[in-house]
C-alpha atoms as a printed R data frame, in Angstrom:
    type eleno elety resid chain resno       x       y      z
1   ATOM     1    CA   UNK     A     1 174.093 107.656 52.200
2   ATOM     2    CA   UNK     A     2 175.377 110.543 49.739
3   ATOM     3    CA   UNK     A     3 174.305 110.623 46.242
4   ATOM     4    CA   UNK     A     4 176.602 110.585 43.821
5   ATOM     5    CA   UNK     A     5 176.700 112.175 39.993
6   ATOM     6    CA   UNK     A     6 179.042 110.786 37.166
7   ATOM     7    CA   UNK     A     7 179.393 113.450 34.677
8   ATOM     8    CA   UNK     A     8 181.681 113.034 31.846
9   ATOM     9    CA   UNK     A     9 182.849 114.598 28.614
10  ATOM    10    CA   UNK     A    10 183.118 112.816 25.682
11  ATOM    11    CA   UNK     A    11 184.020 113.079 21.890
12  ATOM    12    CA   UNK     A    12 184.473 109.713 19.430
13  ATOM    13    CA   UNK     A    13 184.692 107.432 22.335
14  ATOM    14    CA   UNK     A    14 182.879 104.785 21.164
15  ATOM    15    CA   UNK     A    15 185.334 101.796 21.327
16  ATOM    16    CA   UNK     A    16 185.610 102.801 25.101
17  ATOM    17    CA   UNK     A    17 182.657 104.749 26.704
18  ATOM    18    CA   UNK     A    18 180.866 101.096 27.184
19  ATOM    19    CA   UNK     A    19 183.776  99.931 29.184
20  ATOM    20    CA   UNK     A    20 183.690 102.620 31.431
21  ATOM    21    CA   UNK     A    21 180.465 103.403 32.648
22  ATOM    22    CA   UNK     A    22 180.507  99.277 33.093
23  ATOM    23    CA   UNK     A    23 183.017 100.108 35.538
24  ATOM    24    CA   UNK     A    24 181.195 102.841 37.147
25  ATOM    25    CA   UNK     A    25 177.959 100.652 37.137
26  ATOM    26    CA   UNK     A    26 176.069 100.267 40.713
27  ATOM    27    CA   UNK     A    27 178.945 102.932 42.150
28  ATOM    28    CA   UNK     A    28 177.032 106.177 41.218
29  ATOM    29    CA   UNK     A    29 173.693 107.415 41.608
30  ATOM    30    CA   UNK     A    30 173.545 109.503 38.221
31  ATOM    31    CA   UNK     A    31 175.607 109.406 34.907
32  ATOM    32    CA   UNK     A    32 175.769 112.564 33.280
33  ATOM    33    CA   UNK     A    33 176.987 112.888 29.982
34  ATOM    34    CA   UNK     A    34 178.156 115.779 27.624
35  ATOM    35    CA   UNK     A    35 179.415 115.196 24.213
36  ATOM    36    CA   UNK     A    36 181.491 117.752 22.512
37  ATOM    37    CA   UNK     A    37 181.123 117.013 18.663
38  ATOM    38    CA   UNK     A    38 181.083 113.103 18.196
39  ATOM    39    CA   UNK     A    39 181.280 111.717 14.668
40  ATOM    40    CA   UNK     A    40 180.739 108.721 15.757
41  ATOM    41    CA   UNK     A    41 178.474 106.349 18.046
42  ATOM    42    CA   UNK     A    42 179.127 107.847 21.078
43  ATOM    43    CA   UNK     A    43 175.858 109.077 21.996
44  ATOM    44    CA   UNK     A    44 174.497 106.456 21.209
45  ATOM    45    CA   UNK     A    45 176.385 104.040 23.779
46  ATOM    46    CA   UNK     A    46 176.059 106.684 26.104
47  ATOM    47    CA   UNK     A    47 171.858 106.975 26.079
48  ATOM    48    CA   UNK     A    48 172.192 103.048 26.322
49  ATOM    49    CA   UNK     A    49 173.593 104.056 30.081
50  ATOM    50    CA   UNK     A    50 171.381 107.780 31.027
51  ATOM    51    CA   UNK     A    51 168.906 109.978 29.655
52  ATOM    52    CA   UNK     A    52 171.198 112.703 30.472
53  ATOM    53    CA   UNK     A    53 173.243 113.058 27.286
54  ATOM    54    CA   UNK     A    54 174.138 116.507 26.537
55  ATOM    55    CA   UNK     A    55 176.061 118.666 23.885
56  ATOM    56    CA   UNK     A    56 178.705 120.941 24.173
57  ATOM    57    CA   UNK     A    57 180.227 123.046 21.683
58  ATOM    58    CA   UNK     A    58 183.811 122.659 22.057
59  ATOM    59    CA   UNK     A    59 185.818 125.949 22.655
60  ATOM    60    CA   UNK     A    60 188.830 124.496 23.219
61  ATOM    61    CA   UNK     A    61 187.915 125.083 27.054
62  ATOM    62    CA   UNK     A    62 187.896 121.740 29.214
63  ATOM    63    CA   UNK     A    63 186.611 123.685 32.350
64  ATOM    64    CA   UNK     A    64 183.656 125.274 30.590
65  ATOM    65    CA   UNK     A    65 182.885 121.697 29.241
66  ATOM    66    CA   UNK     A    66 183.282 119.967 32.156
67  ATOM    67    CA   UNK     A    67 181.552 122.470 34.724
68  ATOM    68    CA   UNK     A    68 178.400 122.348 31.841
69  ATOM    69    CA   UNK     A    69 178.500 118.860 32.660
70  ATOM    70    CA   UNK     A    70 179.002 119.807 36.625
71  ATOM    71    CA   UNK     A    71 175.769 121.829 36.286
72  ATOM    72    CA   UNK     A    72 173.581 119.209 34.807
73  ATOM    73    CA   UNK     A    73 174.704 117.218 38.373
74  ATOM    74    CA   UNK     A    74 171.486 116.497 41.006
75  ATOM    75    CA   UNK     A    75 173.119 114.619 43.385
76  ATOM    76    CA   UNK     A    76 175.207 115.955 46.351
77  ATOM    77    CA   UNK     A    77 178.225 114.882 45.015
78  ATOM    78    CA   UNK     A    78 180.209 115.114 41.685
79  ATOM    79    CA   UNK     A    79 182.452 112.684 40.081
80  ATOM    80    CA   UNK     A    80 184.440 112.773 36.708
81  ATOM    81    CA   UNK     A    81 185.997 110.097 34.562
82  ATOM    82    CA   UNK     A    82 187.479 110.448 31.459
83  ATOM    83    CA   UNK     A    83 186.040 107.411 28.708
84  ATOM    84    CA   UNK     A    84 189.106 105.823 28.999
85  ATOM    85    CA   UNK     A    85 188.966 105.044 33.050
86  ATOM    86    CA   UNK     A    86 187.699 102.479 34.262
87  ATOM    87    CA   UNK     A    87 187.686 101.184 38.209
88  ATOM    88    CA   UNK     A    88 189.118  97.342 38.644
89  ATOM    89    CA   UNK     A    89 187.067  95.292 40.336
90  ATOM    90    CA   UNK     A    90 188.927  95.567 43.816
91  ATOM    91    CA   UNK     A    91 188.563  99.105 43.336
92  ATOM    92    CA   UNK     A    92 185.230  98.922 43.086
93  ATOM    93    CA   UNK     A    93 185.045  97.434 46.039
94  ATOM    94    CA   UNK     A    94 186.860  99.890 47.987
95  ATOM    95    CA   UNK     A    95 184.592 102.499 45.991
96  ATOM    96    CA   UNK     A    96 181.604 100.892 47.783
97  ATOM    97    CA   UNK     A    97 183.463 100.861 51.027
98  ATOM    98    CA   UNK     A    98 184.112 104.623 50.441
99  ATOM    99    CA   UNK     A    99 181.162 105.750 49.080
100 ATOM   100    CA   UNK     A   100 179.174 104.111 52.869
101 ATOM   101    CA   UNK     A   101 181.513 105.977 54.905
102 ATOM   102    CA   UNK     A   102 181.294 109.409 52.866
103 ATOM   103    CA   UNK     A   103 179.410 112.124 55.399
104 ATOM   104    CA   UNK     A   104 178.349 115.628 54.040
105 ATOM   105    CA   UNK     A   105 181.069 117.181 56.064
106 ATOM   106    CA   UNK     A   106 183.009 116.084 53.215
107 ATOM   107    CA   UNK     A   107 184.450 118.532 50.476
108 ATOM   108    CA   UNK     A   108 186.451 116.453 48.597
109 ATOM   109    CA   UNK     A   109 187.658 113.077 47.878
110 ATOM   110    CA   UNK     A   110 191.168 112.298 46.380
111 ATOM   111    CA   UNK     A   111 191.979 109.478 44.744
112 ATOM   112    CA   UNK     A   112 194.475 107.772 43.389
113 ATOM   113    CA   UNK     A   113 195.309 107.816 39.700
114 ATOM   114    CA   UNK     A   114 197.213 105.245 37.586
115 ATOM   115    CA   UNK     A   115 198.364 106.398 34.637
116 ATOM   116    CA   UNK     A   116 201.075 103.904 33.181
117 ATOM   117    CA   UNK     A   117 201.697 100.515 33.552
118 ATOM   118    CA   UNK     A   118 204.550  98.032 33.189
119 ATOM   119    CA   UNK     A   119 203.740  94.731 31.358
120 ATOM   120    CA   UNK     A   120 202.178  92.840 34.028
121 ATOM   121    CA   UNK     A   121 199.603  95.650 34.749
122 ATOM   122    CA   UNK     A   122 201.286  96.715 38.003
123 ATOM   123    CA   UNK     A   123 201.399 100.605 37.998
124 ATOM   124    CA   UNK     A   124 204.190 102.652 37.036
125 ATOM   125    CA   UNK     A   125 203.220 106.347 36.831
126 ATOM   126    CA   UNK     A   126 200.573 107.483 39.646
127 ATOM   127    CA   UNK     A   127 199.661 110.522 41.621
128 ATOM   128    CA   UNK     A   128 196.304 111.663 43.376
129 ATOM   129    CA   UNK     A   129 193.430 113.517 41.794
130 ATOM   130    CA   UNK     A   130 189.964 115.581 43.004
131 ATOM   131    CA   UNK     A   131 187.955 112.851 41.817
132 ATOM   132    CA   UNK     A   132 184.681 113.891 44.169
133 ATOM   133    CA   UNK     A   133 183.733 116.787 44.697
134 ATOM   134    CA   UNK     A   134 180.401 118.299 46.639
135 ATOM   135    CA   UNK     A   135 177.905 119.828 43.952
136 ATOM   136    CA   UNK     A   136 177.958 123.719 45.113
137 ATOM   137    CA   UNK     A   137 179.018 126.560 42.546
138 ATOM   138    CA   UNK     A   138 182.433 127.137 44.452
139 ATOM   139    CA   UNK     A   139 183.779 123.504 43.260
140 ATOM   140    CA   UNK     A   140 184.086 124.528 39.691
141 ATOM   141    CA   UNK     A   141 186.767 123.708 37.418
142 ATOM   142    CA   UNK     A   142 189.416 126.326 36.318
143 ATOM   143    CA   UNK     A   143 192.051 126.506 33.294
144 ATOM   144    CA   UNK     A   144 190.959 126.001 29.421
145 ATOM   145    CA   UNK     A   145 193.656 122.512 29.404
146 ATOM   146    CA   UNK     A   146 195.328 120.471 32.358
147 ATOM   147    CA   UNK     A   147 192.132 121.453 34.322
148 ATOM   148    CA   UNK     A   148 192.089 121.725 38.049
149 ATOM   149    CA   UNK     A   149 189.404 122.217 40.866
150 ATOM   150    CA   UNK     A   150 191.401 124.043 43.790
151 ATOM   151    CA   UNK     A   151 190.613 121.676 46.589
152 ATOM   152    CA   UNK     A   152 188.702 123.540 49.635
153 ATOM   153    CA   UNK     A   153 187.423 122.494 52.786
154 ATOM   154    CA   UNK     A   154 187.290 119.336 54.348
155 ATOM   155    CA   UNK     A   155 189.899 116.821 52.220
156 ATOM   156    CA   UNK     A   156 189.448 113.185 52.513
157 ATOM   157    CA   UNK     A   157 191.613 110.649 50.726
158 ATOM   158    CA   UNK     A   158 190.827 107.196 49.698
159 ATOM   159    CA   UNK     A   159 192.693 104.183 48.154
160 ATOM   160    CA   UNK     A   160 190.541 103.024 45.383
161 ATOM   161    CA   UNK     A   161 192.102 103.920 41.919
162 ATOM   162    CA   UNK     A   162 191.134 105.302 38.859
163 ATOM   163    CA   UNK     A   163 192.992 103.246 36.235
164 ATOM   164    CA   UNK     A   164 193.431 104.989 32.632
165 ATOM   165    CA   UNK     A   165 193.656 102.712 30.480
166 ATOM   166    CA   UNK     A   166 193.856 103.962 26.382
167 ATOM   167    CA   UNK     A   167 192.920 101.990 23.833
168 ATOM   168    CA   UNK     A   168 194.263 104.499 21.087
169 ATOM   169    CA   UNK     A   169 196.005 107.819 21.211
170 ATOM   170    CA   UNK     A   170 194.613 111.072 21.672
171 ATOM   171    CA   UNK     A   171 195.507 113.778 19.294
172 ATOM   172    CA   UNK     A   172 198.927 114.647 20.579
173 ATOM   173    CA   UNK     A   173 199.103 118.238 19.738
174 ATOM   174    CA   UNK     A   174 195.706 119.281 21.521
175 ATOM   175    CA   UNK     A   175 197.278 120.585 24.966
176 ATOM   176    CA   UNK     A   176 199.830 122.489 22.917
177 ATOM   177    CA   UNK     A   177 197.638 124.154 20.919
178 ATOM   178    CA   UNK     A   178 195.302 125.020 23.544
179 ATOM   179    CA   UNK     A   179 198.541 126.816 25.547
180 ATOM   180    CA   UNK     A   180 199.666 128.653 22.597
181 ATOM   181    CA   UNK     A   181 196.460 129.754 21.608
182 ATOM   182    CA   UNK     A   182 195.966 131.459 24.821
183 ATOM   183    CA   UNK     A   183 199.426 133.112 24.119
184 ATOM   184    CA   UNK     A   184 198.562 134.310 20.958
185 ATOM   185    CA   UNK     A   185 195.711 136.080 22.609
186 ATOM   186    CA   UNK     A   186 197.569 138.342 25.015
187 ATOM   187    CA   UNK     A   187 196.408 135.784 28.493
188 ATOM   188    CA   UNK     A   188 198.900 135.110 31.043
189 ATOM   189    CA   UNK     A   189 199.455 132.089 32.242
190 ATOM   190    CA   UNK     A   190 199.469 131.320 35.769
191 ATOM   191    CA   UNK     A   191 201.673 129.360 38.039
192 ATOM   192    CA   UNK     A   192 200.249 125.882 37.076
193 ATOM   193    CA   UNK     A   193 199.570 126.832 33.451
194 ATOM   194    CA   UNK     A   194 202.989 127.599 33.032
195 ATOM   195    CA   UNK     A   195 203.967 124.823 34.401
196 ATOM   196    CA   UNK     A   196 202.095 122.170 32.360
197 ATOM   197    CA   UNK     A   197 203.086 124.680 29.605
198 ATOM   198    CA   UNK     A   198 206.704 123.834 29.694
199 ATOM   199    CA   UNK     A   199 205.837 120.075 30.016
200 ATOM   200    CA   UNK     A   200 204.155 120.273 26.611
201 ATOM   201    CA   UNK     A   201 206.989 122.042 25.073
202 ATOM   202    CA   UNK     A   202 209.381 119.151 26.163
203 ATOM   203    CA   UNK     A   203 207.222 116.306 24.621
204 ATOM   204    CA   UNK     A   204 207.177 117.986 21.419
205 ATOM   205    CA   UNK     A   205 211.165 118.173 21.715
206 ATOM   206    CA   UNK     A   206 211.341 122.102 21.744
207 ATOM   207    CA   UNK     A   207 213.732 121.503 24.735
208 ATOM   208    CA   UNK     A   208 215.103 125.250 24.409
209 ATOM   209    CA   UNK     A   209 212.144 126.813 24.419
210 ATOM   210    CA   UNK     A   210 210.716 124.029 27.034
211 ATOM   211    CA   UNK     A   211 213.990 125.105 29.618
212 ATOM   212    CA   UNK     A   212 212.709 128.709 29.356
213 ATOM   213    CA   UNK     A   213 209.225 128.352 30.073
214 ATOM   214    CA   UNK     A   214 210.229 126.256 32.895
215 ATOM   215    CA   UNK     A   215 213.322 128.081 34.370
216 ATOM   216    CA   UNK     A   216 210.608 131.474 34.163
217 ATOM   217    CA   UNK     A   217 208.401 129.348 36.301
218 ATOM   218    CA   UNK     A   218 210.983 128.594 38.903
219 ATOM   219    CA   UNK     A   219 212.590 131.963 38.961
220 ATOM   220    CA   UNK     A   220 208.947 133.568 39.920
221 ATOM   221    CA   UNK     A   221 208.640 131.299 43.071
222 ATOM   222    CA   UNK     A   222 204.936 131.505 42.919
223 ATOM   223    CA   UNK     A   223 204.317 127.374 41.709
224 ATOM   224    CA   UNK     A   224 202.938 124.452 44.166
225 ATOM   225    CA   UNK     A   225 206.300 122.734 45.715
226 ATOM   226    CA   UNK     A   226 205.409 119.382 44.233
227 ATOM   227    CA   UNK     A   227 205.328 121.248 40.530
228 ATOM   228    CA   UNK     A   228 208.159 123.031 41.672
229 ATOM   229    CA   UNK     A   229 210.580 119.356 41.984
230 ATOM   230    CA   UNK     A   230 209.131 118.161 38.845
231 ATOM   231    CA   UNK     A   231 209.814 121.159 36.996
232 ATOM   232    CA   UNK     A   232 213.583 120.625 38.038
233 ATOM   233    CA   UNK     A   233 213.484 117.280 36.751
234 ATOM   234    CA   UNK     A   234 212.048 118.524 33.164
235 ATOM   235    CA   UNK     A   235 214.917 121.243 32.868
236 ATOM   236    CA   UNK     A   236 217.066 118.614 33.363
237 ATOM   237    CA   UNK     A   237 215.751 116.634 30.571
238 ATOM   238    CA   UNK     A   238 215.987 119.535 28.717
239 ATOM   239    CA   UNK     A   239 219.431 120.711 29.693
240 ATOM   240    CA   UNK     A   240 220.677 116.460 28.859
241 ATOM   241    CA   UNK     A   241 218.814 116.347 25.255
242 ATOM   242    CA   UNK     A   242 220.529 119.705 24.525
243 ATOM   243    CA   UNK     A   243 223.752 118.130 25.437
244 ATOM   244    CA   UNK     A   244 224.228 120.395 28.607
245 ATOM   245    CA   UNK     A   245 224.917 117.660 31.076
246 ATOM   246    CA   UNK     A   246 226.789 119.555 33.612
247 ATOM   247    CA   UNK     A   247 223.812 121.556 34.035
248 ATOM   248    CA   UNK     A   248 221.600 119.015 33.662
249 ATOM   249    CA   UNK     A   249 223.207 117.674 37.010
250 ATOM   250    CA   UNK     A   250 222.528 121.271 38.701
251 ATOM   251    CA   UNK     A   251 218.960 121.431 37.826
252 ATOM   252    CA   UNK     A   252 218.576 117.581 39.426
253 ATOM   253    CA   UNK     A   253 220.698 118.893 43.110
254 ATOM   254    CA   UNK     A   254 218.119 122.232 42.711
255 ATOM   255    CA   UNK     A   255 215.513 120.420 43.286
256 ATOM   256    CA   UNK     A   256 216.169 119.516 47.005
257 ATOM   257    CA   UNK     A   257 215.484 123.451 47.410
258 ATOM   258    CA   UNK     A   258 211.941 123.357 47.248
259 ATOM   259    CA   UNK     A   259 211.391 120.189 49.832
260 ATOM   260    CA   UNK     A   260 212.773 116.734 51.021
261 ATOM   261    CA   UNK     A   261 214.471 114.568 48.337
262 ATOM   262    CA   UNK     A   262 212.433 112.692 46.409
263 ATOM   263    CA   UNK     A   263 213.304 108.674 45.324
264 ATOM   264    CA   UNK     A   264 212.603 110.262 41.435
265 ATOM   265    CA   UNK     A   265 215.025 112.740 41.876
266 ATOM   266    CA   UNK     A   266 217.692 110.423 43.408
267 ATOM   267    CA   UNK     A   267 217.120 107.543 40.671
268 ATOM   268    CA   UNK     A   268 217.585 110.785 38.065
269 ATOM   269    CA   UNK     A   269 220.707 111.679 39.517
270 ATOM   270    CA   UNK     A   270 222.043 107.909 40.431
271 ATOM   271    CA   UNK     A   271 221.267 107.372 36.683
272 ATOM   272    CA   UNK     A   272 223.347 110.509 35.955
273 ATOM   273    CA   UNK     A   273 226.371 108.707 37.558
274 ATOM   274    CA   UNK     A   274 225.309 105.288 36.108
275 ATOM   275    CA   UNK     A   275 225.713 106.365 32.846
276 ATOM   276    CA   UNK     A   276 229.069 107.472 32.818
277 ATOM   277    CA   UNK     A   277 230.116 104.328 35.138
278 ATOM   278    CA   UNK     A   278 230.720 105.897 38.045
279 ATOM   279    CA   UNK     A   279 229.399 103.200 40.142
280 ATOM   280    CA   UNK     A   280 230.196 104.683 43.627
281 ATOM   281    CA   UNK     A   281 228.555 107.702 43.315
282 ATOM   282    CA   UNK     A   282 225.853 106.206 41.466
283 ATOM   283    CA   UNK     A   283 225.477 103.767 44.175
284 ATOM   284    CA   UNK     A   284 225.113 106.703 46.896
285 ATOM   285    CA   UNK     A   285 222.235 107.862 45.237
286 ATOM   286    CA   UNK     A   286 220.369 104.883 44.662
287 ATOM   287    CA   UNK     A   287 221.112 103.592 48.226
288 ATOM   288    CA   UNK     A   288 218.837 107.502 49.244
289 ATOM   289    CA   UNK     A   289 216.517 106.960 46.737
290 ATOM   290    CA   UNK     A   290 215.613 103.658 49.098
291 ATOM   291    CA   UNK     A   291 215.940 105.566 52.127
292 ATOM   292    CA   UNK     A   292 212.893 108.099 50.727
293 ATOM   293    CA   UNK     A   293 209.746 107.846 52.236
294 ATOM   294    CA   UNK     A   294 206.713 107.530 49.565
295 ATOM   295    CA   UNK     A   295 204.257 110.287 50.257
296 ATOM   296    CA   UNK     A   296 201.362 109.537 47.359
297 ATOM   297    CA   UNK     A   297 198.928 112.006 49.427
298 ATOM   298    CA   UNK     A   298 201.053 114.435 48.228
299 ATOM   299    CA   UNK     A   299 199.809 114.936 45.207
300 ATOM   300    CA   UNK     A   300 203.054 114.439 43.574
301 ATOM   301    CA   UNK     A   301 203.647 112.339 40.335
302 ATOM   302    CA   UNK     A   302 205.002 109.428 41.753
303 ATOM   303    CA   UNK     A   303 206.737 106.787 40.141
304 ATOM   304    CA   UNK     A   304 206.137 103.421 42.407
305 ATOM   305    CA   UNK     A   305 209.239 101.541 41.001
306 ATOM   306    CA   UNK     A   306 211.447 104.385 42.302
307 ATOM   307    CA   UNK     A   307 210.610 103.613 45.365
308 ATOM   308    CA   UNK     A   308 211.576 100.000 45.360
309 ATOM   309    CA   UNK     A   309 212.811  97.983 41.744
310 ATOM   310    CA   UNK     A   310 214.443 100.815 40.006
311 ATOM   311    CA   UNK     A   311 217.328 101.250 42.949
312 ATOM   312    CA   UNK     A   312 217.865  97.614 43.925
313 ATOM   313    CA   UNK     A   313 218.272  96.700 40.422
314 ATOM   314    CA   UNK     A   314 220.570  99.136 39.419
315 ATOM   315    CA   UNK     A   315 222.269  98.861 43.121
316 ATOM   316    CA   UNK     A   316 222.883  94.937 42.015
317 ATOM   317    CA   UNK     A   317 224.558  96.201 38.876
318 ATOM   318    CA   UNK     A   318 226.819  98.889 40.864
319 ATOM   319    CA   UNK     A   319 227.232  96.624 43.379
320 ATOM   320    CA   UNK     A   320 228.970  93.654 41.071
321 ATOM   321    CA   UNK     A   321 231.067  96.639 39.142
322 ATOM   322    CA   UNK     A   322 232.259  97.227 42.689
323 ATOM   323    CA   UNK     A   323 233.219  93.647 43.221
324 ATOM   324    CA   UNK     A   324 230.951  93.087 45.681
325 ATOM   325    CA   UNK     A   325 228.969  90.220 44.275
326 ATOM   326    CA   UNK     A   326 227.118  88.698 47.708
327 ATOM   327    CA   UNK     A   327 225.500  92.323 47.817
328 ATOM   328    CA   UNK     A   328 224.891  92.500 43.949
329 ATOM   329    CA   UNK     A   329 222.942  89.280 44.310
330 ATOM   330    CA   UNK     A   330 221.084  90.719 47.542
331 ATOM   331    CA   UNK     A   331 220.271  93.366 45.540
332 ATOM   332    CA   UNK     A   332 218.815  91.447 42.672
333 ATOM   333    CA   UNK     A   333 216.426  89.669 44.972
334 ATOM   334    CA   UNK     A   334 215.548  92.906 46.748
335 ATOM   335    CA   UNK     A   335 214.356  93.912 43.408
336 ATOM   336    CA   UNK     A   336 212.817  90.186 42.566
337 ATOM   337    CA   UNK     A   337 210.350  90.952 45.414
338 ATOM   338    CA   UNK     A   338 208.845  94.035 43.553
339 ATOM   339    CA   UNK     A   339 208.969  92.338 40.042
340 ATOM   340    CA   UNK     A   340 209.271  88.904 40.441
341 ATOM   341    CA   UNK     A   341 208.950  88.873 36.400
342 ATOM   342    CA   UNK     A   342 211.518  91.128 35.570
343 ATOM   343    CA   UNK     A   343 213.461  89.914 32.650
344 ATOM   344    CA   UNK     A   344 216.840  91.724 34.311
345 ATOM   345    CA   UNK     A   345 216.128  89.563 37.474
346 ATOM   346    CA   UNK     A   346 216.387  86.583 35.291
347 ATOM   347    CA   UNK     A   347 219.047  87.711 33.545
348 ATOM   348    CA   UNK     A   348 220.972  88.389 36.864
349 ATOM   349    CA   UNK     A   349 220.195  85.527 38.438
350 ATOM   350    CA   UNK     A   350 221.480  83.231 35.512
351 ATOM   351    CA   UNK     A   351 224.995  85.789 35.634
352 ATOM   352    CA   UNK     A   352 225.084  84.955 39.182
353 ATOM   353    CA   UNK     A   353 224.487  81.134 39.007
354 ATOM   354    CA   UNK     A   354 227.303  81.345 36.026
355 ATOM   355    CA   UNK     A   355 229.511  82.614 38.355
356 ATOM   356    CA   UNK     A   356 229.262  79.631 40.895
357 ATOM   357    CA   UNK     A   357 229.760  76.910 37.834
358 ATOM   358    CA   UNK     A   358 233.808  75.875 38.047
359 ATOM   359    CA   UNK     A   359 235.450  77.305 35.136
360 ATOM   360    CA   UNK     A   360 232.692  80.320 34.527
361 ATOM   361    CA   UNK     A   361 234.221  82.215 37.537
362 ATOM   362    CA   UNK     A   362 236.174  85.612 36.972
């Protein structure tokens, strides 16, 4: 069977580190761990797990600190985690499963990556990472922030998750600072930096300077297609919050340029309609957003409810504005069978049983 090294980097992660490598426990054949500047009991919990517990000077580099921990690796394979991942237990089982069938013709493994959550756990934000790679110099980790190894060789993909799951905020400025640092130095950013670049600017609200970043990455055609979509659906956020709807609208339709609509983009521009009560058109778009096939191995951030809950239950809503309320109420139950919790589903379902009282008609 192939051997398998954990190798981590860590800084103040005491409250979670435990409940990690827990999670990791009997799955790998080596933890590796590389501390860049704790202040608290980090290294502690992590020499309760290895004997491997490096430092790291931090540089404000997560490649150099993550291939240091890469190179400290003796198995044939390496695996990262950040301290707030953890596997569930079916995923463990599945890693197991994995892990038998992995064969040294192998270069990489992707797996899937939950990120958010709705509030019965069920994921809401996912998309696939190089979570194993095989321990040779050439699988090394490139950019100082929103880190990638370039994926080589033989590509397998598996199904057992990595769920992230925070337990307090990280400092929400870091990436920023990282990106504008390397500005301030004379570097250029490439492709995917720029990218991830323009992101940052939007969460910190600087939507103008945010829509150039990312209308400079589009215009030089040189960005992965997946990055390509999304970054039409953050100049669109940027183009709405700057009260530029109109455009907002083109940047959504500009997408479909660079591949196959996506259910995102469709929910995006069915909400576009929504909003301004135009329930036919709105309805058109939510009806292709189910048509959409989900393609996780893409790579692509994909949002699972898009692909189900989000259009049905915003279909039932079009649906009744439309006077059609037998299909509003299909709808809602279409929806019901990817949330049966969903407070709207409740909330419809009580309209709808209103409806059939004598008296409570329209």
């Amino acid at each position: 069977m192939c051997t398998i090294s954990l190798c981590m980097i860590v800084r103040d992660e005491e409250d979670v580190l435990a409940r990690c490598l827990d999670s990791a426990a009997g799955l790998v054949d080596e933890v590796v761990i590389v501390d860049t500047g704790s202040q608290d009991r980090t290294k502690e919990v992590a020499a309760r797990y290895t004997d491997k517990v490096y430092d790291f000077p931090w540089i404000d580099d997560f490649s150099a600190a993550r291939n240091y921990s890469f190179d400290k690796a003796t198995c044939g394979y390496c695996m990262w985690l950040d301290a707030d991942d953890i596997f569930q237990e079916g995923d463990r089982r599945r890693f197991l499963e994995l892990k038998a069938g992995l064969t040294p013709e192998t270069d990489v493994v992707m797996l899937p990556y939950h990120v958010a959550f709705d509030e019965e756990g069920r994921p809401t934000f996912s998309y696939y990472r190089e979570r194993i790679v095989k321990n040779t110099p050439r699988m090394r980790w490139k950019g100082p922030v929103h880190e990638v190894i370039e994926t080589q060789g033989r590509v397998a993909y598996g199904d057992c998750a990595v769920t992230h799951w925070k337990l307090h905020p990280s400092d929400p400025d870091r990436n920023l600072r990282i990106f504008q640092s390397m500005l301030s130095k004379g570097e250029r950013l490439d492709p995917r930096q720029q990218f991830y670049y323009g992101r940052e600017l939007y969460y910190h609200r600087q939507y103008g300077e945010a829509l150039r970043v990312l209308e400079g990455f589009l215009r030089e055609g040189r960005g992965w297609v997946e990055n390509e979509i999304d970054a039409c659906r953050h100049c669109a956020l940027c183009l709405y919050a700057l009260g530029r709807e109109g455009r907002a609208l083109e940047a959504l339709f500009k997408s479909f340029c660079y591949g196959l609509p996506r259910a995102e983009v469709c929910c995006d521009i069915g909400q576009h309609f929504f909003d301004r009560e135009d329930w036919q058109q709105a309805a058109y778009w939510y009806t292709r957003a189910l048509e959409c096939e989900r393609r996780d191995g893409s790579g692509a951030f994909v949002l699972p409810d898009a692909y189900g809950y989000i259009p049905c239950i915003q279909l039932c809503v079009c649906s009744s504005r439309l006077g059609d309320e037998a299909a509003a109420q299909a709808y809602n139950e279409r929806a019901a069978a990817f949330k049966p919790e969903s407070p709207a589903v409740a909330y419809n379902r009580a309209y709808f049983a209103s409806l059939a009282r004598p008296g409570t008609g329209r």
